[in-house]
mmJSON file of the N, C-alpha and C atoms, coordinates in Angstrom:
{"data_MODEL":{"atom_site":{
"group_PDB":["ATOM","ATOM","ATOM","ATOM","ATOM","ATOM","ATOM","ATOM","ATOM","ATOM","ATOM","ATOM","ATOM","ATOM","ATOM","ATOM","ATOM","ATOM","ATOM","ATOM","ATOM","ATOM","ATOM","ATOM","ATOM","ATOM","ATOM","ATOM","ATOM","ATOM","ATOM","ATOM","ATOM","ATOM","ATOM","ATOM","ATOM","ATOM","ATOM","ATOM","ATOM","ATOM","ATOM","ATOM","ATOM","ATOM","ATOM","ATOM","ATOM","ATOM","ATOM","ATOM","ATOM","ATOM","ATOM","ATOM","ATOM","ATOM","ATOM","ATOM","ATOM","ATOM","ATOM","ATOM","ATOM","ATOM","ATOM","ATOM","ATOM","ATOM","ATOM","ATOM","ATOM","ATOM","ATOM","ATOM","ATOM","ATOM","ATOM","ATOM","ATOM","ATOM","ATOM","ATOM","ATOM","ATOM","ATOM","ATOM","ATOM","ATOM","ATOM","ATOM","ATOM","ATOM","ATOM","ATOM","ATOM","ATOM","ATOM","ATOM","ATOM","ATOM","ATOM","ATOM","ATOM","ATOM","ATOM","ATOM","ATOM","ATOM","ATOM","ATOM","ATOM","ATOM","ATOM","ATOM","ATOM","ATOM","ATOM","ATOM","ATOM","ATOM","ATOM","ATOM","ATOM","ATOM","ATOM","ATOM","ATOM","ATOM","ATOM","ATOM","ATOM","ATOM","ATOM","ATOM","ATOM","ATOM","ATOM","ATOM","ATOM","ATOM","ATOM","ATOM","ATOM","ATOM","ATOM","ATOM","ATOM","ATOM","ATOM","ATOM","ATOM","ATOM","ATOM","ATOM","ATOM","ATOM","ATOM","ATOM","ATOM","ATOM","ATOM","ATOM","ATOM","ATOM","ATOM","ATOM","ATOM","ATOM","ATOM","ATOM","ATOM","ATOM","ATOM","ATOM","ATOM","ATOM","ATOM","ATOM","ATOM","ATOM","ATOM","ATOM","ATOM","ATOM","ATOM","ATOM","ATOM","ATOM","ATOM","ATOM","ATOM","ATOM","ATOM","ATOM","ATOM","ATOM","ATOM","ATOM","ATOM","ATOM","ATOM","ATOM","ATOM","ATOM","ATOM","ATOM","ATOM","ATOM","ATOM","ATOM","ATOM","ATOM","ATOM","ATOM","ATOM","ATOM","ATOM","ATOM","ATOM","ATOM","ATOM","ATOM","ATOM","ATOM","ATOM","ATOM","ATOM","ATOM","ATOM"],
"id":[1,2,3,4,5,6,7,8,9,10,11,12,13,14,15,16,17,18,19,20,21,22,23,24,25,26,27,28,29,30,31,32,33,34,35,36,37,38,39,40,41,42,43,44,45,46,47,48,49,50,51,52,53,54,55,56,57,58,59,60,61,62,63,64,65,66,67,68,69,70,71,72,73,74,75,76,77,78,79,80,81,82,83,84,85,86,87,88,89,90,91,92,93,94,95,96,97,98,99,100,101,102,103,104,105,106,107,108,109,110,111,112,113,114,115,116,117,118,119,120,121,122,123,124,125,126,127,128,129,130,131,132,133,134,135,136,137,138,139,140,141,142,143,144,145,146,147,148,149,150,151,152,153,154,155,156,157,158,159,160,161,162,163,164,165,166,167,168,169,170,171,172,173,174,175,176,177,178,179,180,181,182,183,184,185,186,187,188,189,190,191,192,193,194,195,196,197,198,199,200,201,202,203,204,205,206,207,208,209,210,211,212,213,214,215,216,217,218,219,220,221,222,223,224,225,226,227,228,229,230,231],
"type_symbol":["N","C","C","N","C","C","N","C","C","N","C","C","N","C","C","N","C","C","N","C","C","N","C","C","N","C","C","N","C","C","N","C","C","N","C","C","N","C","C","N","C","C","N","C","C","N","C","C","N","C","C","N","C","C","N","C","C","N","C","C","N","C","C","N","C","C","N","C","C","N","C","C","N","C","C","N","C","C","N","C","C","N","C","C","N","C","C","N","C","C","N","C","C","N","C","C","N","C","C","N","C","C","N","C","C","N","C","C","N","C","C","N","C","C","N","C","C","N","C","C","N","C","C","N","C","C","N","C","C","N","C","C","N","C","C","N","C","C","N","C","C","N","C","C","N","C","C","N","C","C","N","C","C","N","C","C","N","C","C","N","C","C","N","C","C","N","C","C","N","C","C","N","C","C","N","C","C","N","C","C","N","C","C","N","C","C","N","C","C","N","C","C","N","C","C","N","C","C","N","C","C","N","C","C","N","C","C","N","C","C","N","C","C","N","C","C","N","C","C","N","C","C","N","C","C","N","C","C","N","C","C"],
"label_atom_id":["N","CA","C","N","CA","C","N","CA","C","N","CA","C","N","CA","C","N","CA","C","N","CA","C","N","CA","C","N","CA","C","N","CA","C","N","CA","C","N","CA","C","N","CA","C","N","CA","C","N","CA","C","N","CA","C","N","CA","C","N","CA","C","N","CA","C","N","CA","C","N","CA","C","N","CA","C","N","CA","C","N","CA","C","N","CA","C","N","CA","C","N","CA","C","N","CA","C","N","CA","C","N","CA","C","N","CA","C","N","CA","C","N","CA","C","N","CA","C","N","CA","C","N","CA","C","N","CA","C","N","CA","C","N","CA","C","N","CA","C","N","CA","C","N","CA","C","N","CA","C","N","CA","C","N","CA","C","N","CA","C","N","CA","C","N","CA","C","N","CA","C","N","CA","C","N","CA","C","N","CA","C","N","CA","C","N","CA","C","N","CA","C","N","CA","C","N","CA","C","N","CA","C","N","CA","C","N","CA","C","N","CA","C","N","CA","C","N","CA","C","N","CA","C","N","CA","C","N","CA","C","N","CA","C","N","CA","C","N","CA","C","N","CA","C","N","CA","C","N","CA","C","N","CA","C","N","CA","C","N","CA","C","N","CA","C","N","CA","C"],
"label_alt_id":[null,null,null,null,null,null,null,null,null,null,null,null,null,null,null,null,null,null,null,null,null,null,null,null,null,null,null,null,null,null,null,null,null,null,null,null,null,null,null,null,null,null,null,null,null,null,null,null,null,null,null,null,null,null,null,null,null,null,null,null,null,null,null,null,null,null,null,null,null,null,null,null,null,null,null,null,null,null,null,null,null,null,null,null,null,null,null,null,null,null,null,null,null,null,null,null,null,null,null,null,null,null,null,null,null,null,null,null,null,null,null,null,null,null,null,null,null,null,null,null,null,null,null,null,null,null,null,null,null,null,null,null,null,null,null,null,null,null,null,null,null,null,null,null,null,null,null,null,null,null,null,null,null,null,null,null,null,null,null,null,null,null,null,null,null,null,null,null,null,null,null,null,null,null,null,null,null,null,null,null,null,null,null,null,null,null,null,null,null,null,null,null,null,null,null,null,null,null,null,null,null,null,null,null,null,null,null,null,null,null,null,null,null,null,null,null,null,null,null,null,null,null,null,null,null,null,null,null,null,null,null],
"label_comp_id":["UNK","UNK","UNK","UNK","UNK","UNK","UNK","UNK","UNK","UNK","UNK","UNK","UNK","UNK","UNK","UNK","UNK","UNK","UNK","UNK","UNK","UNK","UNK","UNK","UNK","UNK","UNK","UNK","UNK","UNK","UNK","UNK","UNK","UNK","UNK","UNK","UNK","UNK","UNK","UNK","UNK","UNK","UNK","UNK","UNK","UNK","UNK","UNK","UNK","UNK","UNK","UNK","UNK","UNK","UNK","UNK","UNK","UNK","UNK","UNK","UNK","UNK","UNK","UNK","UNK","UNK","UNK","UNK","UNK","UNK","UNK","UNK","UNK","UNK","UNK","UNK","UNK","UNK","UNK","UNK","UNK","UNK","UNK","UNK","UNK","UNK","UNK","UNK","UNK","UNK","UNK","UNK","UNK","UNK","UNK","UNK","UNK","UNK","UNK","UNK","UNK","UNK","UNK","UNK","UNK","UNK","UNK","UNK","UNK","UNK","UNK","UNK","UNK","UNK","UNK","UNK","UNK","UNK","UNK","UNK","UNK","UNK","UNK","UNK","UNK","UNK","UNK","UNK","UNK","UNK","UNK","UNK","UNK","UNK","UNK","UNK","UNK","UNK","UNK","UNK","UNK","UNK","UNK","UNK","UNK","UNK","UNK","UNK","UNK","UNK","UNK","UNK","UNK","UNK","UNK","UNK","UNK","UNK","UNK","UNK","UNK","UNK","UNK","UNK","UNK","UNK","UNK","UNK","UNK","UNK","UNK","UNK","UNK","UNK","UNK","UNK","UNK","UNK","UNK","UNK","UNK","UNK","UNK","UNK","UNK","UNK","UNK","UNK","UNK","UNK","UNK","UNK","UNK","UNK","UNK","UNK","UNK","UNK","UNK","UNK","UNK","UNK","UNK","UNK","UNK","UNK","UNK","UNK","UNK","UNK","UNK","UNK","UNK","UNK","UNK","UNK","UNK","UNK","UNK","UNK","UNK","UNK","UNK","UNK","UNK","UNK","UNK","UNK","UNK","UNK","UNK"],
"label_asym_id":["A","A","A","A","A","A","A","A","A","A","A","A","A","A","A","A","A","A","A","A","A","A","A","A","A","A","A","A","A","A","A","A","A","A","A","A","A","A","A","A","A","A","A","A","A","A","A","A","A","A","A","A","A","A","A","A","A","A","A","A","A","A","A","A","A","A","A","A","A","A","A","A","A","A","A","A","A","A","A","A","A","A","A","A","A","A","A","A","A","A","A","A","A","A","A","A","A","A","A","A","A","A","A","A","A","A","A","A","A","A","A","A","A","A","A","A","A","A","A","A","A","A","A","A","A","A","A","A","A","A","A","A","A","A","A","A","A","A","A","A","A","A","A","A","A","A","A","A","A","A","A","A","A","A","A","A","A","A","A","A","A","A","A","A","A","A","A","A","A","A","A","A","A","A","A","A","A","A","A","A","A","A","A","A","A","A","A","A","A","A","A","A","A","A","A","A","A","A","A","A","A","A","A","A","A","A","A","A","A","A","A","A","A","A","A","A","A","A","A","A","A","A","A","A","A","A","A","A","A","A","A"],
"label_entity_id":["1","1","1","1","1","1","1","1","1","1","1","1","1","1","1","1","1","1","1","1","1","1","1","1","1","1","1","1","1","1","1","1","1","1","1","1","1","1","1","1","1","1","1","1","1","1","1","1","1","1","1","1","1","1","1","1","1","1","1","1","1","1","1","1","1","1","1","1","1","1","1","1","1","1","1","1","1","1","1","1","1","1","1","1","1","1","1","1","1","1","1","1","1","1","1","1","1","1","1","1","1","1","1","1","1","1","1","1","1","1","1","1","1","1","1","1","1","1","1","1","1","1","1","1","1","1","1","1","1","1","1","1","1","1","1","1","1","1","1","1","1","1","1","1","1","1","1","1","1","1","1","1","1","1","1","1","1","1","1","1","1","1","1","1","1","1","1","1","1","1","1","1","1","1","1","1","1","1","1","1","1","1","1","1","1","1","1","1","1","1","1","1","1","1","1","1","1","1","1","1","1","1","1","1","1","1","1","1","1","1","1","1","1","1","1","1","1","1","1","1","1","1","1","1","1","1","1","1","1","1","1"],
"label_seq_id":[1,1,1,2,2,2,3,3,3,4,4,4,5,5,5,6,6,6,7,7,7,8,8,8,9,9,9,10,10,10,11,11,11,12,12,12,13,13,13,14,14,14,15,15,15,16,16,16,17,17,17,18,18,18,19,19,19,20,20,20,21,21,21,22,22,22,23,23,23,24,24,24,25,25,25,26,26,26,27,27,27,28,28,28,29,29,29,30,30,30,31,31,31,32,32,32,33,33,33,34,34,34,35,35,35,36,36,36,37,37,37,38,38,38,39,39,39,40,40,40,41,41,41,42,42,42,43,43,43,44,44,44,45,45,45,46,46,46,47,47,47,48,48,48,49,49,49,50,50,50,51,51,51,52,52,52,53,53,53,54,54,54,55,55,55,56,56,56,57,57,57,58,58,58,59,59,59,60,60,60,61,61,61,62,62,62,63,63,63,64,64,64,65,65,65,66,66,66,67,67,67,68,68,68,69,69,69,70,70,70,71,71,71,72,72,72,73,73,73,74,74,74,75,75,75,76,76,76,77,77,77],
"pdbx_PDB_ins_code":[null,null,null,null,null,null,null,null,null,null,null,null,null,null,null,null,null,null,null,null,null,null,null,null,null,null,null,null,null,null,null,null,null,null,null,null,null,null,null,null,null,null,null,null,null,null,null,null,null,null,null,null,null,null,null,null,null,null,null,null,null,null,null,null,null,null,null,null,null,null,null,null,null,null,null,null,null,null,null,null,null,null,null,null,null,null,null,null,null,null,null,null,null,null,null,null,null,null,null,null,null,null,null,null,null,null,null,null,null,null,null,null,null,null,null,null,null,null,null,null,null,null,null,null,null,null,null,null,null,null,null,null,null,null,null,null,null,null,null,null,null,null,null,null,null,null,null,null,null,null,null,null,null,null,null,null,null,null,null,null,null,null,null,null,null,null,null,null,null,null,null,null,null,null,null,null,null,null,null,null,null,null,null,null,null,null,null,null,null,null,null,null,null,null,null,null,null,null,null,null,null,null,null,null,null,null,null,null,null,null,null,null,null,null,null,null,null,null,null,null,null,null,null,null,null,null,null,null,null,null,null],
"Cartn_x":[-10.322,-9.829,-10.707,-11.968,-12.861,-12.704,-12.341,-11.808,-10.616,-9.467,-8.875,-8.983,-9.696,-10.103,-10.517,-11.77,-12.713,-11.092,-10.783,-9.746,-8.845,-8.271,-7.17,-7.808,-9.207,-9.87,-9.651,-8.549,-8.635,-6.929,-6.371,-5.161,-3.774,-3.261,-2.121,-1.353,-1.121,-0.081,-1.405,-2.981,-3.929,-3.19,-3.718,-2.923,-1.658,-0.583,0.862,1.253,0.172,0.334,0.386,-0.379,-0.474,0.966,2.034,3.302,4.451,3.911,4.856,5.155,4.177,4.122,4.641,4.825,5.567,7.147,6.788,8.727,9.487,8.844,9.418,9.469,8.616,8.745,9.889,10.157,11.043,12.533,12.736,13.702,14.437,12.98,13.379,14.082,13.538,14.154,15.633,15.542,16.946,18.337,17.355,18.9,18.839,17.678,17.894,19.076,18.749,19.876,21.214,21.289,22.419,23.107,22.566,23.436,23.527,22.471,22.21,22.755,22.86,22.612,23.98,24.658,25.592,25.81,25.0,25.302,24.32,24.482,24.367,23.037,21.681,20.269,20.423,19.395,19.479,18.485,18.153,17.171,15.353,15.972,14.527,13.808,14.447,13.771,12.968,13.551,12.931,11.957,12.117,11.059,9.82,10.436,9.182,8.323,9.259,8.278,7.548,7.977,7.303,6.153,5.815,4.884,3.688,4.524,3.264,2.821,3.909,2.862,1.716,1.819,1.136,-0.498,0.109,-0.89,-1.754,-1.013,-1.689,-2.278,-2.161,-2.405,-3.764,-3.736,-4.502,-6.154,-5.513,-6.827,-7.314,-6.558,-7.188,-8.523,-8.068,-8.333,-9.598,-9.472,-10.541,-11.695,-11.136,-12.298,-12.969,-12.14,-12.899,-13.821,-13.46,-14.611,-15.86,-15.694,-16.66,-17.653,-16.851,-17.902,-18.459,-17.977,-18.296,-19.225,-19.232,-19.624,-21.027,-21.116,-22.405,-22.838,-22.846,-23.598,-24.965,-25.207,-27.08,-27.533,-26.71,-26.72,-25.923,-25.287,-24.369,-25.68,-26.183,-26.963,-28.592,-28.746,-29.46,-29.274,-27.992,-27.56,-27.483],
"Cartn_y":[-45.056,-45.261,-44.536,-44.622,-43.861,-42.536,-42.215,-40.416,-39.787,-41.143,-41.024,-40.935,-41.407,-41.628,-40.313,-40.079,-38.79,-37.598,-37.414,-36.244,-36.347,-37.548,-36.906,-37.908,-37.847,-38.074,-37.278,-37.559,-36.861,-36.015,-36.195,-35.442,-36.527,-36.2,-37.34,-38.151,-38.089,-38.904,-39.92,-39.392,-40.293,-40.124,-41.546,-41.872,-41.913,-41.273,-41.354,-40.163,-39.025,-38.134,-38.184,-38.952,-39.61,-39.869,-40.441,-40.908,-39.746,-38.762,-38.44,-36.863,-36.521,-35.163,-35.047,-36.553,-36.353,-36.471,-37.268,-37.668,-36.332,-35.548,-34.064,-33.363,-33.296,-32.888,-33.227,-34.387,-35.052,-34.481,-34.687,-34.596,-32.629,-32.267,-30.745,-30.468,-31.348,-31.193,-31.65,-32.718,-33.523,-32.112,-32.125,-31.219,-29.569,-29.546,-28.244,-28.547,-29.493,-29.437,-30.119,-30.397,-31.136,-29.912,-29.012,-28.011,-27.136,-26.694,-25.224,-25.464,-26.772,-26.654,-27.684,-27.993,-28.757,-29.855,-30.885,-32.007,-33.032,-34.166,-35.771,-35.898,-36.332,-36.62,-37.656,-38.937,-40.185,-39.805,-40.406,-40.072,-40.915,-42.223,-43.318,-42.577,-41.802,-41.299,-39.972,-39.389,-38.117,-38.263,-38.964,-39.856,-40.271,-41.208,-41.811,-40.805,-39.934,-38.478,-37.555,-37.367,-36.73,-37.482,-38.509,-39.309,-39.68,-39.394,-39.406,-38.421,-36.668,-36.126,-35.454,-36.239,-35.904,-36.613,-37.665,-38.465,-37.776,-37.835,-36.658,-35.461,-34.955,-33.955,-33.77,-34.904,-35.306,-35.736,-36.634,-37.259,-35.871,-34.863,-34.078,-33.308,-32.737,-31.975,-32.694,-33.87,-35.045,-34.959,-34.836,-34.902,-33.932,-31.924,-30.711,-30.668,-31.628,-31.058,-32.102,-32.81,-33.911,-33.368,-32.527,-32.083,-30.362,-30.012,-28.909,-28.684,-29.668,-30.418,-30.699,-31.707,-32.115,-31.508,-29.962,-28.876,-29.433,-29.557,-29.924,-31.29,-32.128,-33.48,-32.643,-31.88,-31.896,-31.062,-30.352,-29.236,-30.381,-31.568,-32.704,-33.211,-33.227,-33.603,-33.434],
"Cartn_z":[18.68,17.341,16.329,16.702,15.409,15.945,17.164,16.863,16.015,16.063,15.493,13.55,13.494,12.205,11.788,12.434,12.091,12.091,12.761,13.381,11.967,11.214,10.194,9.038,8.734,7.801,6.16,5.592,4.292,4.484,5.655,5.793,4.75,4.274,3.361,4.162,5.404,6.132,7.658,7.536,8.174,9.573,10.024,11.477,12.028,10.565,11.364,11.826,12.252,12.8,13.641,14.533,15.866,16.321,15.334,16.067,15.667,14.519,13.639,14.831,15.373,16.21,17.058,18.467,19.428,18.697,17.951,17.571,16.977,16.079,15.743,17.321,18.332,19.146,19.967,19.865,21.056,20.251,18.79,17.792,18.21,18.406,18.628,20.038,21.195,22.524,22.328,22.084,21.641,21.318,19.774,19.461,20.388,20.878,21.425,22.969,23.276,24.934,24.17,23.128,22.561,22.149,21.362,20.927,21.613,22.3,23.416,24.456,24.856,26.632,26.484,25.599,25.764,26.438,26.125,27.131,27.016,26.594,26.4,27.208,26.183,26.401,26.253,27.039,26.941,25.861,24.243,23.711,23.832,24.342,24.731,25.783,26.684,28.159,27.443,26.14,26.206,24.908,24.426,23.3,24.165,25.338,26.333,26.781,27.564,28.254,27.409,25.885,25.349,24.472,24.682,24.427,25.394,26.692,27.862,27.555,27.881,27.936,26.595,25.719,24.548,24.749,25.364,25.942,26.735,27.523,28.998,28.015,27.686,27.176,26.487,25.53,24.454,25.591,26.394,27.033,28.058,28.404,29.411,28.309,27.026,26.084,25.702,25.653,24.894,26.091,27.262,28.433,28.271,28.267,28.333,27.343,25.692,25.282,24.793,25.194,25.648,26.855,27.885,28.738,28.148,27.435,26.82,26.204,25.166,23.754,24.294,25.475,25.857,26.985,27.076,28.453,28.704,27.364,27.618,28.898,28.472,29.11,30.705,31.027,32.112,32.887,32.338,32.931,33.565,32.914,33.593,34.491,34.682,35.931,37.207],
"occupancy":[1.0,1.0,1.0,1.0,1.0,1.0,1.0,1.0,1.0,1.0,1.0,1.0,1.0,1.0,1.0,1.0,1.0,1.0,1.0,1.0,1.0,1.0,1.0,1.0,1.0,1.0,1.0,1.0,1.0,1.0,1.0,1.0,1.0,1.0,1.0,1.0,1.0,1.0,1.0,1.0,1.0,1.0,1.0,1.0,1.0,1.0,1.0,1.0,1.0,1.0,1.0,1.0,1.0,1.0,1.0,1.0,1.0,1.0,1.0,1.0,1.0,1.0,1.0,1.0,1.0,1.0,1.0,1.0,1.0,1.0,1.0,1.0,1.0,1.0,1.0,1.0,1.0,1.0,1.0,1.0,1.0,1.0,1.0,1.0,1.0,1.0,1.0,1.0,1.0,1.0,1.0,1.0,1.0,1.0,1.0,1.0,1.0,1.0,1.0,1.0,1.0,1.0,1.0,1.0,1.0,1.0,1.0,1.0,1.0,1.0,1.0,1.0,1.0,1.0,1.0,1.0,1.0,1.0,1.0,1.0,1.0,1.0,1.0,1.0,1.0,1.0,1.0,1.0,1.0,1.0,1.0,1.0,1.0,1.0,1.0,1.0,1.0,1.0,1.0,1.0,1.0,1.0,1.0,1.0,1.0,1.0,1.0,1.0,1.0,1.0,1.0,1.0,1.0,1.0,1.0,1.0,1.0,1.0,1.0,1.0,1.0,1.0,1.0,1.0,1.0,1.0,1.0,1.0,1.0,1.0,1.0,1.0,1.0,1.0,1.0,1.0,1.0,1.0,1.0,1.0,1.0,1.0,1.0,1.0,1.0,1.0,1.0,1.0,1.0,1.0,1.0,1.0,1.0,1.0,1.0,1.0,1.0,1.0,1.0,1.0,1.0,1.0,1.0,1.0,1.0,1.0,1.0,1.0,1.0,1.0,1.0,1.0,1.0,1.0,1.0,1.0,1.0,1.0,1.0,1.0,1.0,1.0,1.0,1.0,1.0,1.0,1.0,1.0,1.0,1.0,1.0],
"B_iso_or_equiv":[0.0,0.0,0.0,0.0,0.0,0.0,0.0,0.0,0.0,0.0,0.0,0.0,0.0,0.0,0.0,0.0,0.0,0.0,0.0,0.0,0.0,0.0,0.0,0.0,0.0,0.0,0.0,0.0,0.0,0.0,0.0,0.0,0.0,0.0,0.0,0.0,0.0,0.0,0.0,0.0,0.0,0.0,0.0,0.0,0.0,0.0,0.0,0.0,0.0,0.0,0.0,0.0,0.0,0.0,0.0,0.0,0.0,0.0,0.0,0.0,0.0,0.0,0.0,0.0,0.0,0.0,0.0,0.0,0.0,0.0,0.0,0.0,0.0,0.0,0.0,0.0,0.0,0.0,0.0,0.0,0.0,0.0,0.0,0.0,0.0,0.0,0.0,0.0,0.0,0.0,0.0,0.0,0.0,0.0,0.0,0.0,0.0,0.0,0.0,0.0,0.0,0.0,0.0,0.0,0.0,0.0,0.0,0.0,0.0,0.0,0.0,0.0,0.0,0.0,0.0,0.0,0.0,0.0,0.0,0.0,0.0,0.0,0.0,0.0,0.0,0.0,0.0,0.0,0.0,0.0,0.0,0.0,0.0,0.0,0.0,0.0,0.0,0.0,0.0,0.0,0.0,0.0,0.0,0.0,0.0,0.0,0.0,0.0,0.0,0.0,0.0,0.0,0.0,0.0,0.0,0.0,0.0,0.0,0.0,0.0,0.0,0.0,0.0,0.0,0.0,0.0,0.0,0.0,0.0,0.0,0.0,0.0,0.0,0.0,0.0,0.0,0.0,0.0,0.0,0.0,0.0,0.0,0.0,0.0,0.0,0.0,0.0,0.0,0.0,0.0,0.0,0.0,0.0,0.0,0.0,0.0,0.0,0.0,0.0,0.0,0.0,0.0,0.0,0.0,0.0,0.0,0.0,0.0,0.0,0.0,0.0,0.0,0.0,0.0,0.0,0.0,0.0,0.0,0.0,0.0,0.0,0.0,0.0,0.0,0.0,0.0,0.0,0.0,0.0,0.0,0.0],
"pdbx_formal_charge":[null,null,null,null,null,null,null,null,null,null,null,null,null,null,null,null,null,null,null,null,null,null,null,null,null,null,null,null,null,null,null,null,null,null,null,null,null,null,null,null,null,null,null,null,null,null,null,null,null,null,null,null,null,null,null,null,null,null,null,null,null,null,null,null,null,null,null,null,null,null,null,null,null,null,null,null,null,null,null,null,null,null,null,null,null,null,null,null,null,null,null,null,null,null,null,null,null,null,null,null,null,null,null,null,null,null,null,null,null,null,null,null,null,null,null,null,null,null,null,null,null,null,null,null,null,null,null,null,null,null,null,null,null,null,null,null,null,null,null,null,null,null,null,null,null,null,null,null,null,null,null,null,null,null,null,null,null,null,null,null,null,null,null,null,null,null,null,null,null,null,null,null,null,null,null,null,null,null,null,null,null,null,null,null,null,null,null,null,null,null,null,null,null,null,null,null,null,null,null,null,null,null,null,null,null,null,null,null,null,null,null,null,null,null,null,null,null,null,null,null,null,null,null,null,null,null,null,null,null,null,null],
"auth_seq_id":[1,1,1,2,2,2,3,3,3,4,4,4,5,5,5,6,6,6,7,7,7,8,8,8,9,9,9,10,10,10,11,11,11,12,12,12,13,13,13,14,14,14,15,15,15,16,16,16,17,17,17,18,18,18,19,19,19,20,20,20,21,21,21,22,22,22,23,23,23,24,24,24,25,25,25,26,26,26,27,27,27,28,28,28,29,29,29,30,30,30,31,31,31,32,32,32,33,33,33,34,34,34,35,35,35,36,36,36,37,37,37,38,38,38,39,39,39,40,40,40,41,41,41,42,42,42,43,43,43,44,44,44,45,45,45,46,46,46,47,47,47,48,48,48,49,49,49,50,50,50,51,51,51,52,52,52,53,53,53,54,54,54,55,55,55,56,56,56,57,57,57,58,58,58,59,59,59,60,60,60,61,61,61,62,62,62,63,63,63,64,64,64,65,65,65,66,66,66,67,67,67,68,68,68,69,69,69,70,70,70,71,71,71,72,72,72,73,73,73,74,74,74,75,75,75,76,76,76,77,77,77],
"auth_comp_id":["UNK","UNK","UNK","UNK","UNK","UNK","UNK","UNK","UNK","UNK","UNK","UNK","UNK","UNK","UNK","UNK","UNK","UNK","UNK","UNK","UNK","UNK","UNK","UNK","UNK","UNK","UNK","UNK","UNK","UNK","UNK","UNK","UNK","UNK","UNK","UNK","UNK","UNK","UNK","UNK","UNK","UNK","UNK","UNK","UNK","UNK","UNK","UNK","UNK","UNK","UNK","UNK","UNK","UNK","UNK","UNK","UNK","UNK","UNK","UNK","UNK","UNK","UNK","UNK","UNK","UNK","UNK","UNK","UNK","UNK","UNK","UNK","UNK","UNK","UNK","UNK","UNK","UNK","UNK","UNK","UNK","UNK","UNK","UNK","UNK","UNK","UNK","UNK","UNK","UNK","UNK","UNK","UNK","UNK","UNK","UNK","UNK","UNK","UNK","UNK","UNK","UNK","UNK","UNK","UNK","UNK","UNK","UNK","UNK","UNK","UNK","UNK","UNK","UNK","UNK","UNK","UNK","UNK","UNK","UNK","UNK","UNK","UNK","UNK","UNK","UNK","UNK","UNK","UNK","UNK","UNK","UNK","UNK","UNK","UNK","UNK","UNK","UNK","UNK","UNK","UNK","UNK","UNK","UNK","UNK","UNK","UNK","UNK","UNK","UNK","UNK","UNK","UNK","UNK","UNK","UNK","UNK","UNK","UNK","UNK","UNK","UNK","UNK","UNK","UNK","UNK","UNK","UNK","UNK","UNK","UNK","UNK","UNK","UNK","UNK","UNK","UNK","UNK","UNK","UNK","UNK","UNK","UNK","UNK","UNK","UNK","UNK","UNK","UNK","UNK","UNK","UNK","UNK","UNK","UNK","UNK","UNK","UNK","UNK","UNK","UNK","UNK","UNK","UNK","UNK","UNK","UNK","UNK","UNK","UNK","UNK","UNK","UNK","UNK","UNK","UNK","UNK","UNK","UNK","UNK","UNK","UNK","UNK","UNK","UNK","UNK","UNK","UNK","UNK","UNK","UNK"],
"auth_asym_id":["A","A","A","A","A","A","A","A","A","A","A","A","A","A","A","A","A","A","A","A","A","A","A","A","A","A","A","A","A","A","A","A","A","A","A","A","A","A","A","A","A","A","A","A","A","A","A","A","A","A","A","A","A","A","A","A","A","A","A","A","A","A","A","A","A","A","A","A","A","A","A","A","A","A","A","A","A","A","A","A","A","A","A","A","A","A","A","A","A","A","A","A","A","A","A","A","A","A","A","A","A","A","A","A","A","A","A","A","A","A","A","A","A","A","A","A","A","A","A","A","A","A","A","A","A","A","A","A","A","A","A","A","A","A","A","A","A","A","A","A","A","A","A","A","A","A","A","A","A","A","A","A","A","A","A","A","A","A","A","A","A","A","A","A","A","A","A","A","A","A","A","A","A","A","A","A","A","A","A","A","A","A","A","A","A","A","A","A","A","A","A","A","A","A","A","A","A","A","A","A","A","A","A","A","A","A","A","A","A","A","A","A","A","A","A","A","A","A","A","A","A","A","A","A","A","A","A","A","A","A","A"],
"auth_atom_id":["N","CA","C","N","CA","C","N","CA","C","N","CA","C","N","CA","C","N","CA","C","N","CA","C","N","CA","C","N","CA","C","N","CA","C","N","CA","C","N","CA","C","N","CA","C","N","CA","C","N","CA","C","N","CA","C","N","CA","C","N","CA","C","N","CA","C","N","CA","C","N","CA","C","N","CA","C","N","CA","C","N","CA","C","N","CA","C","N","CA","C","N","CA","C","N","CA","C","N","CA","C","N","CA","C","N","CA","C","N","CA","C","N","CA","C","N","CA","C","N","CA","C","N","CA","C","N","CA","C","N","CA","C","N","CA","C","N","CA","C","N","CA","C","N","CA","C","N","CA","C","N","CA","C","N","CA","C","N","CA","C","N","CA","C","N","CA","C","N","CA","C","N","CA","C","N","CA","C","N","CA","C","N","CA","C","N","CA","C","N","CA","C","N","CA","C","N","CA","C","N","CA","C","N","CA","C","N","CA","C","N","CA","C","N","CA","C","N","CA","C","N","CA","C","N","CA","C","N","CA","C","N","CA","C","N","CA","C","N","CA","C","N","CA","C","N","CA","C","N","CA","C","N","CA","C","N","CA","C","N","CA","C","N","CA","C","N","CA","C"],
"pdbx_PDB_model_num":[1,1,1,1,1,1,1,1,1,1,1,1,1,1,1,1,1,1,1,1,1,1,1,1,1,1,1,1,1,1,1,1,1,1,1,1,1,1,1,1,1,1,1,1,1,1,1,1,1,1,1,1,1,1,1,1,1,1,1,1,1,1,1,1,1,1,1,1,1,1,1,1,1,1,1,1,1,1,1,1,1,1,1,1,1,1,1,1,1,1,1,1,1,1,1,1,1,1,1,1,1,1,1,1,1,1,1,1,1,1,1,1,1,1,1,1,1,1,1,1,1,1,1,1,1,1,1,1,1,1,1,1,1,1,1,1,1,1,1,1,1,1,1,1,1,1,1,1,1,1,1,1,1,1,1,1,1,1,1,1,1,1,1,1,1,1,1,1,1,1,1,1,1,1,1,1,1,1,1,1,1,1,1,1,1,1,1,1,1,1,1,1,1,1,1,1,1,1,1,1,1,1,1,1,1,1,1,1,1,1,1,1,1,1,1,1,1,1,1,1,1,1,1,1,1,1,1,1,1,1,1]
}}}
């Protein structure tokens, strides 16, 4: 939570970026197979998946530079 903080410290919309990014994302898949690809998205399943993998995403990113960040400490090891 306090990464969260630090990360959109001073931004106008704070922590609802956190929810506001996958949902434009998911909003964009949506109408893209709706209009392009012609054919009926369940929208909860693709809301859900694009929320994991933001997740996923977020925590792989959060790991690399945590181990990046702290070489000094890794190189003790």
């Amino acid at each position: 939570m306090r990464e969260l903080k630090i990360r959109y410290r001073g931004s106008v919309l704070g922590f609802l970026w956190t929810l506001l990014i996958p949902l434009f994302m998911a909003g964009i898949y949506i109408v893209f197979l709706r209009l392009l690809a012609g054919r009926g998205v369940p929208m909860a399943e693709v809301i859900i998946g694009v929320f994991a993998w933001q997740f996923t995403v977020q925590s792989v990113n959060s790991g690399l530079h945590s181990v990046t960040g702290n070489a000094n400490l890794v190189k003790k090891v």
